[in-house]
HTML snippet that shows the backbone in 3Dmol.js (N, CA, C, O; Angstrom):
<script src="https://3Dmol.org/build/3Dmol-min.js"></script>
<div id="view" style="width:600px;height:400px;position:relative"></div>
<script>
const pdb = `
ATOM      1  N   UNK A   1      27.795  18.881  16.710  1.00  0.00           N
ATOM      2  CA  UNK A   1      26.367  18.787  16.867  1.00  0.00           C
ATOM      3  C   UNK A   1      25.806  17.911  15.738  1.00  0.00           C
ATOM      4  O   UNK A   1      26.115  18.017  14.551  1.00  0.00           O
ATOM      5  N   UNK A   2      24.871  16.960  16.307  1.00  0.00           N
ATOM      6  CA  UNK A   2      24.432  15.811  15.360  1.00  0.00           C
ATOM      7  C   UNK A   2      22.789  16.719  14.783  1.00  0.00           C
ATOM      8  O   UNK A   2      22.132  17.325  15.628  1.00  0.00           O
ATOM      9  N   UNK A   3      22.352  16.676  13.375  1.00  0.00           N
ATOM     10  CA  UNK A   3      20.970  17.066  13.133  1.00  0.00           C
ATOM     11  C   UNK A   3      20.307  16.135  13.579  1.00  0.00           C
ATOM     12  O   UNK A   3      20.829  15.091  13.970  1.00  0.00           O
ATOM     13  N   UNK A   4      19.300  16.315  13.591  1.00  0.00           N
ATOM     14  CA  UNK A   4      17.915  15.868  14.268  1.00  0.00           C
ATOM     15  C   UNK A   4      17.492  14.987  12.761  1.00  0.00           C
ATOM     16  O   UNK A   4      17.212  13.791  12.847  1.00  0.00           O
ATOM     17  N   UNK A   5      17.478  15.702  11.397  1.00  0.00           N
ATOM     18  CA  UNK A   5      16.642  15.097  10.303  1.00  0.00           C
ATOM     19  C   UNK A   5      18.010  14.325   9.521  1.00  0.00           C
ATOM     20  O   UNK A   5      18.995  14.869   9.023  1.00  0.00           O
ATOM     21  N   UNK A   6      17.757  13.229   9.593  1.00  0.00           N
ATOM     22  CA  UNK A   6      18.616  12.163   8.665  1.00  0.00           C
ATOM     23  C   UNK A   6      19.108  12.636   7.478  1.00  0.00           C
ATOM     24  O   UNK A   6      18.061  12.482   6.848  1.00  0.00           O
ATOM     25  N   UNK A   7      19.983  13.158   6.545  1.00  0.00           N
ATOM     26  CA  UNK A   7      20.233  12.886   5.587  1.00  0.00           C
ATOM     27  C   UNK A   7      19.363  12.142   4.095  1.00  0.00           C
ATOM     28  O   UNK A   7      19.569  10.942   3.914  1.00  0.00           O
ATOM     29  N   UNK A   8      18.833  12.564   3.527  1.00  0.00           N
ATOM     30  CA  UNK A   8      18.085  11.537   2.433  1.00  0.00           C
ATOM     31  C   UNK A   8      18.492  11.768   0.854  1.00  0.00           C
ATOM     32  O   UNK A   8      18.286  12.775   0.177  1.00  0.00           O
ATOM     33  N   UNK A   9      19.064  10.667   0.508  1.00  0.00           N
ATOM     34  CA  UNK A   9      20.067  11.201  -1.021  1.00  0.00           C
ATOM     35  C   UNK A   9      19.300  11.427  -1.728  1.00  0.00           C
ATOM     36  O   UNK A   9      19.867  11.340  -2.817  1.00  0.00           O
ATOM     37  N   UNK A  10      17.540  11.881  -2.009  1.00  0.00           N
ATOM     38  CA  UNK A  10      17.360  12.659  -2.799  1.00  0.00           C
ATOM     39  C   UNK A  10      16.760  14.314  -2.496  1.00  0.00           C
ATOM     40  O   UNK A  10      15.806  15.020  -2.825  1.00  0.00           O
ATOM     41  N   UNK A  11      17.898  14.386  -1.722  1.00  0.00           N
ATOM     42  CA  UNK A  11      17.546  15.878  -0.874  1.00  0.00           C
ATOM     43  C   UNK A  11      16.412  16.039   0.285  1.00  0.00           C
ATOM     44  O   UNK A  11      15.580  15.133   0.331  1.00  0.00           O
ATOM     45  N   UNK A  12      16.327  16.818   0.975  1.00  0.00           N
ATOM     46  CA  UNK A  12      15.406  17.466   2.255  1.00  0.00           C
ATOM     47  C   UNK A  12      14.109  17.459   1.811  1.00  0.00           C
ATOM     48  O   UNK A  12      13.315  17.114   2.686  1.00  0.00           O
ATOM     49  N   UNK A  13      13.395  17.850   0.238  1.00  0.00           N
ATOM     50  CA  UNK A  13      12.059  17.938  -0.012  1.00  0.00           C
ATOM     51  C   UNK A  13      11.568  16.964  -0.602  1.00  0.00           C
ATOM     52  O   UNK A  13      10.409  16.860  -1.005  1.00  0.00           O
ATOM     53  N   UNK A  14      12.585  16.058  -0.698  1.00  0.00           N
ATOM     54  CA  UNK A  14      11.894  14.781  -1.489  1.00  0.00           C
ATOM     55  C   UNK A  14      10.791  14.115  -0.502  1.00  0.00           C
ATOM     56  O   UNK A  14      11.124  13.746   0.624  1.00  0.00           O
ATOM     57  N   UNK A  15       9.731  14.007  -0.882  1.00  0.00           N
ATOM     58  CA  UNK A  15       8.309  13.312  -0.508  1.00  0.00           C
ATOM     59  C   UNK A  15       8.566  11.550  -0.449  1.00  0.00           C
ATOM     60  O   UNK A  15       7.959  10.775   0.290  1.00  0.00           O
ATOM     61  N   UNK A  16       9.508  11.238  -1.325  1.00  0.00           N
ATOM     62  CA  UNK A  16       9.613   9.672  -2.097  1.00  0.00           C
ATOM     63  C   UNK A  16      10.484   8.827  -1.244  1.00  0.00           C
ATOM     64  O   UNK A  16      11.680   9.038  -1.443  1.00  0.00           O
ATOM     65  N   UNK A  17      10.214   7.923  -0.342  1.00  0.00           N
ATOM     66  CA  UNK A  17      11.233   6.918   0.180  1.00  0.00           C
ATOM     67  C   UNK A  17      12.038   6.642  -0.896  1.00  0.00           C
ATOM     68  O   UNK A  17      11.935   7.042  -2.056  1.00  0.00           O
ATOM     69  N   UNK A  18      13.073   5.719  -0.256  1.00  0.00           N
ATOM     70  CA  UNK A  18      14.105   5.806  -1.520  1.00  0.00           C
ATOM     71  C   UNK A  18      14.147   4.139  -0.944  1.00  0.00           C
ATOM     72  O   UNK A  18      13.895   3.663   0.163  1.00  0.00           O
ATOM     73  N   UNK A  19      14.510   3.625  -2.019  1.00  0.00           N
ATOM     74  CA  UNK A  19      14.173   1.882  -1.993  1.00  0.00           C
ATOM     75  C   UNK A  19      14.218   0.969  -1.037  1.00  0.00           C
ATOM     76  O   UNK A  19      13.503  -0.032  -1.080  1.00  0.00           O
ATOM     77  N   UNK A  20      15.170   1.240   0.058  1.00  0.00           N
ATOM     78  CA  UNK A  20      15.168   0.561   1.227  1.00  0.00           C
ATOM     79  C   UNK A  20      13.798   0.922   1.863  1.00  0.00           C
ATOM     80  O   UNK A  20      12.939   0.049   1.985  1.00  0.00           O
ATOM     81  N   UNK A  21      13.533   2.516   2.369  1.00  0.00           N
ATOM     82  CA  UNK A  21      12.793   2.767   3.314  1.00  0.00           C
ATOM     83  C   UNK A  21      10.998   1.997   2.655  1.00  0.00           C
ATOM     84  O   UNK A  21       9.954   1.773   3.269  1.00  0.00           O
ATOM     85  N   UNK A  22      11.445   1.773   0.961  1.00  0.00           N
ATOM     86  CA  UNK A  22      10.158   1.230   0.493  1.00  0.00           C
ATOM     87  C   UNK A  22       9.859   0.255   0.623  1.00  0.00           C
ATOM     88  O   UNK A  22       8.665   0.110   0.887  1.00  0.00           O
ATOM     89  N   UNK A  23      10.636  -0.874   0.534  1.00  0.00           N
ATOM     90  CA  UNK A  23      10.558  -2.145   0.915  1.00  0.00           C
ATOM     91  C   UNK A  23      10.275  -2.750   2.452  1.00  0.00           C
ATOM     92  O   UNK A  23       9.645  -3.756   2.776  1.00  0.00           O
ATOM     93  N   UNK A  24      11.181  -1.471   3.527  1.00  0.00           N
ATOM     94  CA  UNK A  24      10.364  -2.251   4.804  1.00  0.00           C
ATOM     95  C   UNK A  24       8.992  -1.577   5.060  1.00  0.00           C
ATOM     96  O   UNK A  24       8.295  -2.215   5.849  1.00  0.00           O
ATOM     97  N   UNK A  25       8.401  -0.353   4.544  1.00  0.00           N
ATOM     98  CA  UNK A  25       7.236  -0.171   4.556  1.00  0.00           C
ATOM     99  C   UNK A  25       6.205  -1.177   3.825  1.00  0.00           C
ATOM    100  O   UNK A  25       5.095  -1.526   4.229  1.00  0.00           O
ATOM    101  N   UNK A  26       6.797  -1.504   2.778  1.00  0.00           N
ATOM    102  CA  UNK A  26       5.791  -2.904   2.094  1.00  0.00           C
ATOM    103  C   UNK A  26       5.767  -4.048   2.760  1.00  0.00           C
ATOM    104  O   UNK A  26       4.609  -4.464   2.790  1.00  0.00           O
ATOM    105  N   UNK A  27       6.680  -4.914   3.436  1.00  0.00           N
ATOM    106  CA  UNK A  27       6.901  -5.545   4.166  1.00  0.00           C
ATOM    107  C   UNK A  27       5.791  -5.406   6.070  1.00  0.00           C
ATOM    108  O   UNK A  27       4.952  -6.151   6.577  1.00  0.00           O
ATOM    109  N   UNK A  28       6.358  -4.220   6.477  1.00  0.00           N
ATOM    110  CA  UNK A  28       5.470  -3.558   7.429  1.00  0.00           C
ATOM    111  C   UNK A  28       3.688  -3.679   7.151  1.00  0.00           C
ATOM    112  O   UNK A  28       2.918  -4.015   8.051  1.00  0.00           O
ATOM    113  N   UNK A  29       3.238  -3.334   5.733  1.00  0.00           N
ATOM    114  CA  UNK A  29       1.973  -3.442   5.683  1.00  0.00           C
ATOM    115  C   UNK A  29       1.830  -4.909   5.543  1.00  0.00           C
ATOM    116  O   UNK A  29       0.823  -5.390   6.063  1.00  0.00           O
ATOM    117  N   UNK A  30       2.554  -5.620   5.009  1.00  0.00           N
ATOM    118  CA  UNK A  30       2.233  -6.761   4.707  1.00  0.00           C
ATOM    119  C   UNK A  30       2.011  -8.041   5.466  1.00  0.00           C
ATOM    120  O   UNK A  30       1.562  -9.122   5.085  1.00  0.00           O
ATOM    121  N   UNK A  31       2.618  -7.471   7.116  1.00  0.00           N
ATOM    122  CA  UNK A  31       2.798  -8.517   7.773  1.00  0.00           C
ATOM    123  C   UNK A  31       1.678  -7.803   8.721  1.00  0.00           C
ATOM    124  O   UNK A  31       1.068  -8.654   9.368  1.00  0.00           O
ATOM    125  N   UNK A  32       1.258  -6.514   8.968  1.00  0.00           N
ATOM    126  CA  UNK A  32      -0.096  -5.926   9.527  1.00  0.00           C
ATOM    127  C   UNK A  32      -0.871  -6.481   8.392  1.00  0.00           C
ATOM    128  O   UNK A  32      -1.885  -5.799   8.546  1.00  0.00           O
ATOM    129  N   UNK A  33      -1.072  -7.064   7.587  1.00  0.00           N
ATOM    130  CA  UNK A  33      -2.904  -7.662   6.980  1.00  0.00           C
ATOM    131  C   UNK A  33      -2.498  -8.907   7.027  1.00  0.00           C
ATOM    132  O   UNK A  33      -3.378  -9.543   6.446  1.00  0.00           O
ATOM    133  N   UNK A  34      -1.602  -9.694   7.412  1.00  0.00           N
ATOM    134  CA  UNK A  34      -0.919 -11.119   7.602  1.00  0.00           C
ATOM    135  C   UNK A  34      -2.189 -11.259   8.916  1.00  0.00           C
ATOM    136  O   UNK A  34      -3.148 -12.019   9.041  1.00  0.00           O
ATOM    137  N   UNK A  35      -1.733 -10.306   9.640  1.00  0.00           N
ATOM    138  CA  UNK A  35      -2.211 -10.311  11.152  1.00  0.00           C
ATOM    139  C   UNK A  35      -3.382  -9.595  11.304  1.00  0.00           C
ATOM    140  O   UNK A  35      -3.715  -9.413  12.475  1.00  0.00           O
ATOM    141  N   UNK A  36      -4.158  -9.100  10.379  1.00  0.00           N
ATOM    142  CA  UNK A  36      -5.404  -8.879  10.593  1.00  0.00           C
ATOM    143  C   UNK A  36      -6.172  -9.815  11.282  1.00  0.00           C
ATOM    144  O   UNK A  36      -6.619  -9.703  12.423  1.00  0.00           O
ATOM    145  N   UNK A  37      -6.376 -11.399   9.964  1.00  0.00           N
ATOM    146  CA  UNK A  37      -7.294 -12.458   9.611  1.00  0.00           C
ATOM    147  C   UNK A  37      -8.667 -11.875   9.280  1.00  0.00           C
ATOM    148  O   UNK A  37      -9.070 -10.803   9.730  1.00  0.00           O
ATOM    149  N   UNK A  38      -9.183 -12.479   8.654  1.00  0.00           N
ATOM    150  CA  UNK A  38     -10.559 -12.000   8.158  1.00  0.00           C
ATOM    151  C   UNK A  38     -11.423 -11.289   8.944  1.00  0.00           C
ATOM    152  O   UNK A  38     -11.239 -10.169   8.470  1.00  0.00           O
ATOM    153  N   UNK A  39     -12.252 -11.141   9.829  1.00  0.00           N
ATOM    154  CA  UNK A  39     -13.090 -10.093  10.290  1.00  0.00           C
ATOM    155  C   UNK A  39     -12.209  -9.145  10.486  1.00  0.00           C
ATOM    156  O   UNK A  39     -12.924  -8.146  10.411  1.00  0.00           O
ATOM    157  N   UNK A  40     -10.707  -8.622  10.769  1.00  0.00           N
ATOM    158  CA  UNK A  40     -10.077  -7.132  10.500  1.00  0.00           C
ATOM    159  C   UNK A  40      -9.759  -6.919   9.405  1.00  0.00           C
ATOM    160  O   UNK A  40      -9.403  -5.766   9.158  1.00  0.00           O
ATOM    161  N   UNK A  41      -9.753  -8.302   7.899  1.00  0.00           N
ATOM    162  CA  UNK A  41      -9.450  -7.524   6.936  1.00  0.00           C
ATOM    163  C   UNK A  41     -10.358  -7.119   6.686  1.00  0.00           C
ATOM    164  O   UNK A  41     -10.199  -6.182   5.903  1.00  0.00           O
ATOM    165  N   UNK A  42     -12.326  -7.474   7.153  1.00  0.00           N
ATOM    166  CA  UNK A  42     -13.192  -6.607   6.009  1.00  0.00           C
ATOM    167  C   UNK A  42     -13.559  -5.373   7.154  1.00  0.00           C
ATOM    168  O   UNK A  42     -14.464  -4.630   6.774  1.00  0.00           O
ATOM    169  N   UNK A  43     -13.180  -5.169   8.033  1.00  0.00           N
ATOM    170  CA  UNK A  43     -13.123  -3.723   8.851  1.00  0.00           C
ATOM    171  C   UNK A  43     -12.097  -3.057   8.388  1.00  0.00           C
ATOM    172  O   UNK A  43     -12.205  -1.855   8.635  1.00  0.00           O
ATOM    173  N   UNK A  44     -11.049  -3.369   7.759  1.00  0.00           N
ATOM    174  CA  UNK A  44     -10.179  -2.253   7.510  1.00  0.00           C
ATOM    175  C   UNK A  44     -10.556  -1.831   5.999  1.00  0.00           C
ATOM    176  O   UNK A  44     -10.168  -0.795   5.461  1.00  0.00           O
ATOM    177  N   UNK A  45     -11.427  -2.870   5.374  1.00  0.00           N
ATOM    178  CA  UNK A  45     -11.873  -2.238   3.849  1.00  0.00           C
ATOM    179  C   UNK A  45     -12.645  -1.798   4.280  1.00  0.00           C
ATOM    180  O   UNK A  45     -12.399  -0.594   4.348  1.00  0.00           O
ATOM    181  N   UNK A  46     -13.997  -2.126   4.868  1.00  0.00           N
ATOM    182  CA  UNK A  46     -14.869  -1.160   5.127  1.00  0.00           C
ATOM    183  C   UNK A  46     -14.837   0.442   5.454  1.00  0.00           C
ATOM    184  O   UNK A  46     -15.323   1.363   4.798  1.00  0.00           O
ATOM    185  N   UNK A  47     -14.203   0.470   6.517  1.00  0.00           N
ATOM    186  CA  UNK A  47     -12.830   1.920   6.789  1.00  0.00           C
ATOM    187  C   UNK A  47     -12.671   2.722   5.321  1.00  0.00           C
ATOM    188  O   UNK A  47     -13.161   3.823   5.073  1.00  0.00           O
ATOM    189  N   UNK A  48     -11.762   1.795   4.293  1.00  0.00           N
ATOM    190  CA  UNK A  48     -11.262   2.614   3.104  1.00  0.00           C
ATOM    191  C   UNK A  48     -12.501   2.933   2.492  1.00  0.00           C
ATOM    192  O   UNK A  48     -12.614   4.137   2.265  1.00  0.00           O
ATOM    193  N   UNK A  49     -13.846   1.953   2.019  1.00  0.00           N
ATOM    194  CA  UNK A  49     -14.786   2.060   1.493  1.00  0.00           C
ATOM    195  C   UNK A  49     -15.275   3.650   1.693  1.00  0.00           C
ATOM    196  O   UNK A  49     -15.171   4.602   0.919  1.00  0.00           O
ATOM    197  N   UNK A  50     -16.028   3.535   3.453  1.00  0.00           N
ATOM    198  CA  UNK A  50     -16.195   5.293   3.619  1.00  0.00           C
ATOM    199  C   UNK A  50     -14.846   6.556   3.419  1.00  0.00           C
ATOM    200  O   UNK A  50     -14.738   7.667   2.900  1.00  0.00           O
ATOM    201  N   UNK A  51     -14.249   5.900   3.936  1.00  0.00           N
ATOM    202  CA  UNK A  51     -13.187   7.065   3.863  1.00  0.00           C
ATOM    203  C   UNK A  51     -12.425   7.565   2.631  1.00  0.00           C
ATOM    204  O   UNK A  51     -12.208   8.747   2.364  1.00  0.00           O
ATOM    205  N   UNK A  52     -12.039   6.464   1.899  1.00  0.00           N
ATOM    206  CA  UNK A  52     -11.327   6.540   0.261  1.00  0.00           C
ATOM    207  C   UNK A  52     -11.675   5.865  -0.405  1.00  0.00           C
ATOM    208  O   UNK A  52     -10.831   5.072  -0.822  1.00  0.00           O
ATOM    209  N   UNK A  53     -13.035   5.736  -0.913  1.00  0.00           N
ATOM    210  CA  UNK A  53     -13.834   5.060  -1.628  1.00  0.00           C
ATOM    211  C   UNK A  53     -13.119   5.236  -3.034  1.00  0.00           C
ATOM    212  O   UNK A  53     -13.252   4.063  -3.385  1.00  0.00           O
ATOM    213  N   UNK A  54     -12.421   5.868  -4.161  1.00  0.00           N
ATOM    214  CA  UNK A  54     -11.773   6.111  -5.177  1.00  0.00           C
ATOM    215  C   UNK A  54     -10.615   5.029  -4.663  1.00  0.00           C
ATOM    216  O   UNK A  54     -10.508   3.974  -5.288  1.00  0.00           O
ATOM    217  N   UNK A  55      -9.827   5.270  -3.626  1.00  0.00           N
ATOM    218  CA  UNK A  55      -8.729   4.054  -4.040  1.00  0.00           C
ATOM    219  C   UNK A  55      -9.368   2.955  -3.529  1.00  0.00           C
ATOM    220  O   UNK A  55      -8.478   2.113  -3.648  1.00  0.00           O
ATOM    221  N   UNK A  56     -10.638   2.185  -2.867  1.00  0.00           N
ATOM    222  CA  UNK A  56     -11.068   1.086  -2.585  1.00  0.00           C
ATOM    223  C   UNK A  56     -11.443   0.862  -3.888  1.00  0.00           C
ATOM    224  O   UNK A  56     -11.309  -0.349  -4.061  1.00  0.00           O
ATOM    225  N   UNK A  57     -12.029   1.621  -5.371  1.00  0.00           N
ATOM    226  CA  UNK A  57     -12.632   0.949  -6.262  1.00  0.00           C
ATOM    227  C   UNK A  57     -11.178   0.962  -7.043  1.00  0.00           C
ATOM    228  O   UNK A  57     -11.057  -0.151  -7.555  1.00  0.00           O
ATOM    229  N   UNK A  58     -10.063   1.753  -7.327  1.00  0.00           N
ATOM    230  CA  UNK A  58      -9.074   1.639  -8.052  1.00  0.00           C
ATOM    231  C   UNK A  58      -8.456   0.039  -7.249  1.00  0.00           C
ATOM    232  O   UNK A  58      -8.125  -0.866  -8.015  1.00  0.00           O
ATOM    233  N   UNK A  59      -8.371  -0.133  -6.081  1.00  0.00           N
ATOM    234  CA  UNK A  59      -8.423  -1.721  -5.542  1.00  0.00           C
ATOM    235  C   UNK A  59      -8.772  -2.797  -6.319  1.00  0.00           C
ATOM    236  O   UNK A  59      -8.119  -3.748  -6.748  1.00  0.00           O
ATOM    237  N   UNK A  60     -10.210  -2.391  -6.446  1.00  0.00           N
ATOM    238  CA  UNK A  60     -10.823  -3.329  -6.718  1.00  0.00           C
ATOM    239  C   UNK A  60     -10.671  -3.864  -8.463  1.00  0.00           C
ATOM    240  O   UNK A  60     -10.769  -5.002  -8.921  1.00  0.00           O
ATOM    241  N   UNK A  61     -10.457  -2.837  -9.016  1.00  0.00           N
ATOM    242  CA  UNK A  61     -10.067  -2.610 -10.309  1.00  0.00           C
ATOM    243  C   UNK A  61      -8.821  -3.537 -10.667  1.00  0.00           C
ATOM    244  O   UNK A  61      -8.712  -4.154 -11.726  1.00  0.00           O
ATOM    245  N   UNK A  62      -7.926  -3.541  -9.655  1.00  0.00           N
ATOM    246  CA  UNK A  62      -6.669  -4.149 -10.086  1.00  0.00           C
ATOM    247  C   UNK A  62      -6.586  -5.599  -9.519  1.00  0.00           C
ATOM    248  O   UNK A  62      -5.745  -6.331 -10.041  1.00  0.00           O
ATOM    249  N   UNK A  63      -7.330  -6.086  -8.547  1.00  0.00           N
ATOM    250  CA  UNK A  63      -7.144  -7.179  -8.006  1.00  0.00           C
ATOM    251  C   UNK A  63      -8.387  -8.134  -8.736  1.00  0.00           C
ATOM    252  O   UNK A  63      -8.466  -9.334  -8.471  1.00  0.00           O
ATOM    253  N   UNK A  64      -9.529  -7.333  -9.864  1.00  0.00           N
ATOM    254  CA  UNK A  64     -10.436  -8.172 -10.055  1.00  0.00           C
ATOM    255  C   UNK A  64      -9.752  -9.141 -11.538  1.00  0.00           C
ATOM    256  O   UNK A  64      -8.977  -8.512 -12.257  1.00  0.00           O
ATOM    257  N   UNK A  65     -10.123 -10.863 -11.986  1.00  0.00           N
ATOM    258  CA  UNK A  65      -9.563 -10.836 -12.897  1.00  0.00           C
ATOM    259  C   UNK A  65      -9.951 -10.238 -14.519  1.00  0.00           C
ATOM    260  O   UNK A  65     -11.101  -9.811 -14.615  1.00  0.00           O
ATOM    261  N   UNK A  66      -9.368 -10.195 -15.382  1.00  0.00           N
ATOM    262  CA  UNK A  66      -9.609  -9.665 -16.853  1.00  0.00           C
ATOM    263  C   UNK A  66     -10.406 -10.602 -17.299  1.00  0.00           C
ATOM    264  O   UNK A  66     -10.007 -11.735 -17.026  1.00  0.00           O
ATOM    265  N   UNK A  67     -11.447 -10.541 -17.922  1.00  0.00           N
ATOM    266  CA  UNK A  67     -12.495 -10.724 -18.529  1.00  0.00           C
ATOM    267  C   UNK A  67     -11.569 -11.887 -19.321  1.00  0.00           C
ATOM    268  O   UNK A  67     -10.459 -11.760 -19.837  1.00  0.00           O
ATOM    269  N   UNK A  68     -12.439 -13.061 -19.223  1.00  0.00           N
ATOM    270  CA  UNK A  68     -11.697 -14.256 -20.931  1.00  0.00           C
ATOM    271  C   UNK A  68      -9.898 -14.308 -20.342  1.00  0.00           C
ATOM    272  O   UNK A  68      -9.146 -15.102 -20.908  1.00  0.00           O
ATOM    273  N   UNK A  69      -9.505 -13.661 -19.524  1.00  0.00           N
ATOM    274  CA  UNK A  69      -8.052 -13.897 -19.452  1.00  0.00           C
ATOM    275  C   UNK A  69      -7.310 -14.688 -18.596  1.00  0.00           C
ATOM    276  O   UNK A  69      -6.260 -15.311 -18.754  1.00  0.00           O
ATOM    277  N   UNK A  70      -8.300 -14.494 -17.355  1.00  0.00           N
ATOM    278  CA  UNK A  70      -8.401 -14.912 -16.208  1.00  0.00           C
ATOM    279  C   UNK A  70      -6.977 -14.697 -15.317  1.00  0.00           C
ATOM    280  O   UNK A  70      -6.636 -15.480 -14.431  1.00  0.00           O
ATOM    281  N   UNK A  71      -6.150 -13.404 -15.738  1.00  0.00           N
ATOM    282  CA  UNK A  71      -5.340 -12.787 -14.926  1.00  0.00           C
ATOM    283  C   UNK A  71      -5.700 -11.771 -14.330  1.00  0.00           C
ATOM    284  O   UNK A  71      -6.730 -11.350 -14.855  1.00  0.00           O
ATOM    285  N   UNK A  72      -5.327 -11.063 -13.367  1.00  0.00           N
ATOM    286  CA  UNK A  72      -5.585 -10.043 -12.095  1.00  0.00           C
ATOM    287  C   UNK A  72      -4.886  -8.915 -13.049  1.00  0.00           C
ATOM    288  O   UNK A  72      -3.759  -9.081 -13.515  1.00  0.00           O
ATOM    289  N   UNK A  73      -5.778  -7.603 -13.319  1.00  0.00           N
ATOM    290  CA  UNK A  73      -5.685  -6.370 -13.808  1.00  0.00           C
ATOM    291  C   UNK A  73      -3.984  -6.334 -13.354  1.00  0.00           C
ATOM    292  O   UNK A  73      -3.066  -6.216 -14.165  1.00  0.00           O
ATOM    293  N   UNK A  74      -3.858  -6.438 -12.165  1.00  0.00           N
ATOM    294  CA  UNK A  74      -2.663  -5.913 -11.046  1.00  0.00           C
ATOM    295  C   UNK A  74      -1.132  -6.306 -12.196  1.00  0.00           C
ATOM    296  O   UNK A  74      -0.007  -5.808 -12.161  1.00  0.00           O
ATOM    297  N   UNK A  75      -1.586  -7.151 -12.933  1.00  0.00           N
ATOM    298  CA  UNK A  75      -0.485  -7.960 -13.457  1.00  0.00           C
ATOM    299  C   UNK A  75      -0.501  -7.892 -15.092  1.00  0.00           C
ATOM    300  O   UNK A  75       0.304  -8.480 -15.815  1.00  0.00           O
ATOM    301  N   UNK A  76      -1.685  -6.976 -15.576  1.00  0.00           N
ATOM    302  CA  UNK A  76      -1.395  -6.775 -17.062  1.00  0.00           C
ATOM    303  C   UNK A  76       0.153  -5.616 -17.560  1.00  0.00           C
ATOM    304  O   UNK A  76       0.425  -5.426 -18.745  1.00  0.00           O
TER     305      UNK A  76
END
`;
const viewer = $3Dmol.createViewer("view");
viewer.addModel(pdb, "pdb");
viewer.setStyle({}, {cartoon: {color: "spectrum"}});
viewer.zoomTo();
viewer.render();
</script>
C-alpha cells in the first residue's frame, strides 16, 4: 500500500518547503505577475492593500530606494 502524503525530509509537521518545492513556487509566482501586465498588476495590489495592508507596506518598504543611496531596501 502506497501513502497518500509524500514523504518530506524535514518530517510530517514541517510547515517549510524544502528548496526545490521553494524555487518552483518562486518561479510559479513569478511567471503569474510576468502574465498579469499592468492593469492586473495594480488589481492584485489593490487586493493586498485591503486585505494585507501590513505586508503591502512591508512591500513597499523593501522595494522603495534608500535615501542618498539609491539602492532598493530589498538589497541592503
Amino acid at each position: 500500500m502506497e501513502p497518500i502524503i509524500t514523504d518530506h525530509p524535514h518530517g510530517a509537521l514541517s510547515l517549510w518547503p524544502v528548496p526545490d518545492e521553494r524555487r518552483a513556487q518562486l518561479a510559479d509566482r513569478e511567471s503569474r505577475l510576468k502574465a498579469l501586465g499592468p492593469e492586473g498588476l495594480r488589481l492584485a495590489l489593490a487586493f493586498l492593500v485591503g486585505y494585507q495592508p501590513r505586508a503591502f507596506d512591508a512591500a513597499l518598504d523593501a522595494a522603495e530606494p534608500c535615501a542618498g543611496e539609491g539602492e532598493l531596501a530589498l538589497f541592503r
